[in-house]
C-alpha positions as CSV (number, residue, x, y, z in Angstrom):
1,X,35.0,48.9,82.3
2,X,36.8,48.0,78.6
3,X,38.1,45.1,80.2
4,X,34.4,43.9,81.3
5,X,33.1,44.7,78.3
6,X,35.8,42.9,76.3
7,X,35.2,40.0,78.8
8,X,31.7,39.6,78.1
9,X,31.9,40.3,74.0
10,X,34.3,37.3,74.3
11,X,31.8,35.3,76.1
12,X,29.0,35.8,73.6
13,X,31.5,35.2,70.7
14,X,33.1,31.9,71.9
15,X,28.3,31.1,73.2
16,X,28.4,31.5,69.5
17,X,30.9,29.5,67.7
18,X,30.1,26.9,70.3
19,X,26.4,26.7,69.3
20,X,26.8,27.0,65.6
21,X,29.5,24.1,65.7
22,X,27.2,22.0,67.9
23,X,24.4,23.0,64.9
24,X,26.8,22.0,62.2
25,X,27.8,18.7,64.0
26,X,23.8,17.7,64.0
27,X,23.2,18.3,60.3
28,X,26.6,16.5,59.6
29,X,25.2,13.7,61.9
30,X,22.0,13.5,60.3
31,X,23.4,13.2,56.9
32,X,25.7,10.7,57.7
33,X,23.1,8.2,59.5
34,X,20.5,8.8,56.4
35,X,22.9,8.0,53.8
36,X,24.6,5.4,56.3
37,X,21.1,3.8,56.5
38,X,21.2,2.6,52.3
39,X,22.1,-0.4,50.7
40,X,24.2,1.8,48.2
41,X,24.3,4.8,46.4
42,X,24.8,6.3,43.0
43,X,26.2,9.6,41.7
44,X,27.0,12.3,38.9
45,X,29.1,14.7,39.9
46,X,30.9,18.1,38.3
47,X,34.7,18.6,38.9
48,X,36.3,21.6,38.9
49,X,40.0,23.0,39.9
50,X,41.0,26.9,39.6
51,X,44.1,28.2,41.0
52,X,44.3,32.2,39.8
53,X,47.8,32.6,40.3
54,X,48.7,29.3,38.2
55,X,45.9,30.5,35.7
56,X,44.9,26.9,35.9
57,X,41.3,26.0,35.0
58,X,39.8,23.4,34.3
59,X,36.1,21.3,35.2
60,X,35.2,17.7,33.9
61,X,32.4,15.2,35.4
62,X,32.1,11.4,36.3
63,X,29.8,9.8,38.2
64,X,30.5,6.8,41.4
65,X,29.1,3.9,42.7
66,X,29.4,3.2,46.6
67,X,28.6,0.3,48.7
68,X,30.2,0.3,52.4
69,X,33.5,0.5,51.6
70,X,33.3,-0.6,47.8
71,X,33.1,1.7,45.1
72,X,33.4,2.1,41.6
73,X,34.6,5.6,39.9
74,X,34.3,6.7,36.7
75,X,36.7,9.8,36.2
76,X,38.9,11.9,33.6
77,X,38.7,8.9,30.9
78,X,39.9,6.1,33.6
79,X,37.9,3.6,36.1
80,X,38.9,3.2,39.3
81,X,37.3,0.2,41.4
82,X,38.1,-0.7,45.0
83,X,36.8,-4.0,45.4
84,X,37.4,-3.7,49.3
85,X,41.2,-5.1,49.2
86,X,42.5,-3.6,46.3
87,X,42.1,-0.2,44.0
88,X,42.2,-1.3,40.6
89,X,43.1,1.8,37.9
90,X,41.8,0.7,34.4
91,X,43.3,3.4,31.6
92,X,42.2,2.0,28.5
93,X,44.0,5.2,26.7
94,X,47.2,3.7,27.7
95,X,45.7,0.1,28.0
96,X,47.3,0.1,31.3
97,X,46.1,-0.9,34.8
98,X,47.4,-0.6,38.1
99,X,46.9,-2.3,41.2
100,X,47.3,-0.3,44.5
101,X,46.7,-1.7,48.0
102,X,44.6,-0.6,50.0
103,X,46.5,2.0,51.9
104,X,47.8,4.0,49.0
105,X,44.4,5.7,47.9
106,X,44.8,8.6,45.3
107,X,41.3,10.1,45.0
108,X,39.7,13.4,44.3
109,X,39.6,15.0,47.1
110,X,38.2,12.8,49.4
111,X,37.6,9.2,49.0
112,X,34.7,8.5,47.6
113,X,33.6,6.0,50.3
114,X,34.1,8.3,53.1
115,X,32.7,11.4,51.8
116,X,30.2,11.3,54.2
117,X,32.2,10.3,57.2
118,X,35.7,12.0,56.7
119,X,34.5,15.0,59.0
120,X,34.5,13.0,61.7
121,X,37.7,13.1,63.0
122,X,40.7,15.9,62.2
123,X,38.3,18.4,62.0
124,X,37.0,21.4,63.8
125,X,33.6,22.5,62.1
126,X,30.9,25.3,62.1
127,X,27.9,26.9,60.3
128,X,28.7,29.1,56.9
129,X,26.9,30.9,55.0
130,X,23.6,29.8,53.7
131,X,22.1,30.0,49.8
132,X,19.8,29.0,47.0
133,X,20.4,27.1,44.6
134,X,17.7,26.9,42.3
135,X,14.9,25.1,44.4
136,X,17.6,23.9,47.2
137,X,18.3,25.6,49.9
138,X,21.8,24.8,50.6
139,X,23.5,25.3,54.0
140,X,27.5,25.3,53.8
141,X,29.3,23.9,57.0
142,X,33.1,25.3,57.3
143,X,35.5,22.5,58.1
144,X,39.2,24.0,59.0
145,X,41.8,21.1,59.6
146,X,43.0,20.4,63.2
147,X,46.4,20.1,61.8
148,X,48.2,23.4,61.5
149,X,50.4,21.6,58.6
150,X,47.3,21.2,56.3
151,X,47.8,21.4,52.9
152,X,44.2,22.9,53.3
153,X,43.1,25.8,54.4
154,X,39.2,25.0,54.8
155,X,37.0,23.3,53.5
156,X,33.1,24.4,52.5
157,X,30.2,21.5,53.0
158,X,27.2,22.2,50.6
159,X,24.0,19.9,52.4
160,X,20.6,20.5,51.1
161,X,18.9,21.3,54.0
162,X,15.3,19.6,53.1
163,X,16.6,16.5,51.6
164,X,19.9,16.0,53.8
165,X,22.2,15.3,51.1
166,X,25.1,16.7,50.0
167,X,25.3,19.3,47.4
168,X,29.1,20.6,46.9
169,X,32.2,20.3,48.2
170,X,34.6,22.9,48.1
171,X,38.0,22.7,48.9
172,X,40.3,25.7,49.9
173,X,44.1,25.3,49.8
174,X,46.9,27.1,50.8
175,X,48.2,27.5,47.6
176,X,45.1,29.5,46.3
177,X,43.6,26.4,44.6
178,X,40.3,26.0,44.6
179,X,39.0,22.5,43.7
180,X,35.3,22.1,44.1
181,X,32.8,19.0,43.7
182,X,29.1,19.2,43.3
183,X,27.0,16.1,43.6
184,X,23.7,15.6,40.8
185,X,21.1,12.6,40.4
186,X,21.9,10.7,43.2
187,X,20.6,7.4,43.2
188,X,20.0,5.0,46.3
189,X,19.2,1.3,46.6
190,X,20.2,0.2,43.6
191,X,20.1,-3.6,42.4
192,X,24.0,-4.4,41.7
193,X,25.5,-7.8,40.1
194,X,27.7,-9.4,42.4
195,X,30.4,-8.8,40.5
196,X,29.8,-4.8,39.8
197,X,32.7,-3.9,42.1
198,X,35.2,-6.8,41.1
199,X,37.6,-7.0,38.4
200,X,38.5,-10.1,36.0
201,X,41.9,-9.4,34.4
202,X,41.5,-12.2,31.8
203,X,39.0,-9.7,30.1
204,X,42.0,-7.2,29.8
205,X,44.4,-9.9,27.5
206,X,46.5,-6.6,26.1
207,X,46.8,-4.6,29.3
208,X,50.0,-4.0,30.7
209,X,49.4,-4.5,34.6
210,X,51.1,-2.6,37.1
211,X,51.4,-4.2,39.9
């Protein structure tokens, strides 16, 4: 009789995770095609990195500019421009710029141009809990890598349920740090110069390029 009854708590658990993952893949899918559907989009977002054991804290904003694969970040005092062959770093601290190609990205978290597709492979995913923020009501999808050699533990999806949009990002590693991105005033459709994700490095005469 235990073993029936473990049997069939088994079965309803595994009903379960198999319906809430199915949920979560839908409101993933649904953000993904509405945000897939604009021209570009436009963002302000809050960084912030804790690690207890470290006593490491720190939080700092910047906003990004995203068109297909294009995008434009502005970040921790630098700019960083992909231009859809190469990453550009401009430091002016340092007057300094590198040039990266395209395969050796070095973003927060996640790159900015595939924040809203990265999910869609590597991952196995499923409904968390569910809050509100201020006028939002924000459901958090779990995200826990396929690959047991993760330097992540899980990651936590914030989507505003009403509007479809991300909210946060939070990112869970195995070394107790706890990185988390939250997403204000996004902007969509905006009307962009040609040039807004290209570079000219005859305006940087002084800069020491690093290519």
């Amino acid at each position: 009789m235990k073993k029936i009854l473990f049997i069939f708590f088994l079965l309803i658990i595994t009903r379960v995770y198999s319906q809430s993952s199915e949920d979560a893949k839908k409101i993933l899918d649904d953000v993904s095609t509405k945000i897939s559907s604009f021209k570009n989009i436009s963002f302000d977002f809050t960084y912030s990195l804790n690690n207890k054991e470290e006593q490491i804290k720190y939080e700092t904003i910047g906003d990004v500019t995203v068109s297909g694969e294009k995008y434009k970040l502005n970040y921790l005092g630098s700019i960083q421009l992909f231009d859809g062959e190469k990453i550009y770093t401009i430091i002016p601290e340092n007057e300094e710029i590198t040039i990266n190609a395209k395969d050796n990205e070095n973003e927060i978290t996640i790159n900015p141009s595939k924040l809203l597709t990265f999910y869609k492979s590597g991952y196995n995913y499923s409904l968390d809990i569910k809050q509100i923020h201020l006028d939002k009501s924000i459901q958090f999808i779990k995200l826990i890598p396929v690959d047991k050699n993760s330097d992540l533990n899980y990651l936590l999806l914030g989507i505003d349920i009403n509007t479809k949009n991300i909210f946060r990002l939070i990112e869970i590693g195995k070394n107790e740090t706890i990185t988390t991105l939250t997403i204000n005033n996004q902007r969509t459709n905006l009307k962009l110069e040609k040039s807004y994700f290209t570079i000219n490095l005859e305006d940087y005469p002084n800069y020491f390029i690093n290519n």
